[in-house]
C-alpha angles and dihedrals in degrees: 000000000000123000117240102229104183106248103104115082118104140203109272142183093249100035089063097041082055089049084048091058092072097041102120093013097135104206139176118262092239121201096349118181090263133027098170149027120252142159100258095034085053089049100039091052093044091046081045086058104030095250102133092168110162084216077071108039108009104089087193098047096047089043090071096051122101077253093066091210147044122292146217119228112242084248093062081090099078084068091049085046100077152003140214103298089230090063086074146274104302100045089108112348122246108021091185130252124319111274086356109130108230120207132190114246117159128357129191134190148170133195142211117163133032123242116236131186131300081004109159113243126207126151138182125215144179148182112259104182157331125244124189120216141161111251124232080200090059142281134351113358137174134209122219122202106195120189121211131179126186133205137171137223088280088060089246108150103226103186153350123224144186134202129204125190135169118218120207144174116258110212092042092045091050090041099055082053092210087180109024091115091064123109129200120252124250118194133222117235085249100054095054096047080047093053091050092048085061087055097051092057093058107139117214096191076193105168097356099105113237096214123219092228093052097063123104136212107249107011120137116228131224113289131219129205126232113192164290083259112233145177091255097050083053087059093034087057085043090059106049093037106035119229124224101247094041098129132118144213115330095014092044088048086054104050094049090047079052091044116023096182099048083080125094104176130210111276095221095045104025078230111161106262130153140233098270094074080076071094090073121007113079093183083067098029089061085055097061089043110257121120094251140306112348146195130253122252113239084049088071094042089049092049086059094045082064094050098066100036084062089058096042097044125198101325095053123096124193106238106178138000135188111177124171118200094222094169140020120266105208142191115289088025123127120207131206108208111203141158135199122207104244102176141346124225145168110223119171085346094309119133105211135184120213119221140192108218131201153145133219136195136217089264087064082246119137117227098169128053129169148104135253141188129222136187124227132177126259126245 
């Protein structure tokens, strides 16, 4: 008998009219990862993306700040945007097409409120449309373009969001082999104590004000490093966010018996396992046609929200992002986050700041482009 390994569905006519019926269909976040701030949700998602600011976790610290109390980072959001798919429909909103692999491509979002401590979280999302493509990964594709909107218990909305993601057929996408030429990196001895030595230099400006009037056109911020990315950082992200397939044992045999093809099972032990290993195993990530285990998305997005919140310090609240995953950031892979001031505005009394955003690699490659906006204060 032949396994079924969970590569073979493809993109169909109808697949895609039943996925239309939803498009506009506002619905609840149901049962996300996180509904509230509190102090050890704020400190597990910051450790999860490396962001250890003691505006975050320090109540002392953050006590003594115009806030009064501890914050979440604006990217605390991505663990408040979805739940685990087996705790029901509307735990995130579109999900993407049965045995389809769905991967991250752009992300936007803007921002209004802060988020304080022990704040309430719901959102609401939906599905705004579906775009066709050919894939360079190979074959049909679709793009989703998911819609999401956050308030707390005041009714303030805090911030708007929108999610892009590029669905692909498995087995085409592995077969074309895009990316079977690519070799892992291995570094030298000096490169990573080079690479530490960056880290090391990572400037928090924290309660010292960045001043609108101070900054100047063209300058490059201080950058902060992000790797190099392992199997464990993978886990560590999972962990503080939430994935949609993290489940084990009875839940996870019941949600494959609810959704067969939904399982993509280990290749070694034919056990029951799901798409979103793709983040750490390379053997199944080549499958599905990337180079290896990858990151999420949103991971990369939050490392250069951190980024610029280290720039900006205390004072400083992100305002916007637009961020585009151009390339794949895989295991072993070390990213530079930067960002470059482009231009400087008052808009409805807000003095903001435009950025350029990216992220290299070791290889000197960019695999994140985009701009974003902050707000400083005025002399």
């Amino acid at each position: 008998m032949t396994t079924n390994l969970g590569i073979e569905a493809k993109i169909t006519d109808e697949m895609l009219a039943k996925a239309r019926v939803r498009l506009g269909q506002e619905t609840p976040i149901s049962n996300p990862w996180n509904t509230e701030v509190t102090r050890d949700n704020i400190r597990q998602w910051v450790e999860a993306i490396g962001d250890v600011n003691p505006l975050w976790i320090d109540p002392a610290y953050a006590a003594k700040t115009r806030y009064g109390t501890l914050l979440a980072p604006p990217s605390f959001l991505y663990t408040c945007n979805q739940g685990p798919i087996h705790r029901g429909a509307t735990a995130g909103g579109f999900r993407g097409f049965p045995g389809i692999h769905r991967f991250w491509a752009k992300e936007e979002w803007e921002w209004f409120v802060p988020m304080k401590l022990s704040d309430q979280i719901r959102g609401t999302t939906k599905v705004k449309e579906f775009i066709e493509h050919r894939s360079t990964l190979g074959g049909r594709s679709i793009e989703d373009v998911t819609e999401q909107a956050f308030y707390n218990q005041r009714n303030e909305l805090i911030a708007l969001h929108r999610m892009f993601f590029v669905n692909v057929e498995r087995k085409t996408a592995g077969e074309k082999g895009k990316h079977k030429e690519h070799k892992a990196y291995r570094y030298t001895e000096k490169e990573l104590a080079q690479i530490e030595a960056d880290i090391d230099r990572e400037v928090v400006r924290g309660a010292k004000p960045l001043h609108w009037n101070d900054v100047q056109i063209g300058e490059e911020i201080p950058h902060v490093v992000k790797g190099p990315f392992t199997t464990t950082e993978a886990v560590a992200f999972v962990a503080g966010w939430g994935g949609p397939f993290i489940m084990a044992s009875e839940v996870t045999h019941r949600y494959i018996r609810a959704h067969p093809k939904a399982n993509v099972p280990d290749r070694e032990t034919n056990a029951p396992d799901f798409p979103e290993r793709a983040h750490w195993d390379n053997s199944f990530a080549r499958e599905v046609g990337a180079p290896g285990a990858y990151d999420f998305g949103g991971q990369r997005v939050a490392w250069v929200m951190h980024a610029l919140h280290n720039w900006g310090g205390d004072d400083a609240s992100i305002r916007s992002i637009s961020a585009k995953l151009v390339k794949f950031n895989v295991l072993g892979d070390t990213q530079w986050c930067k960002a470059k001031v482009t231009g400087k505005t008052v808009e409805k009394g807000q003095h903001l700041v435009a950025l350029e955003v990216w992220c290299q690699n070791q290889r000197n490659e960019i695999t994140l482009t985009g701009e974003a906006k902050v707000q400083l204060p005025e002399k």
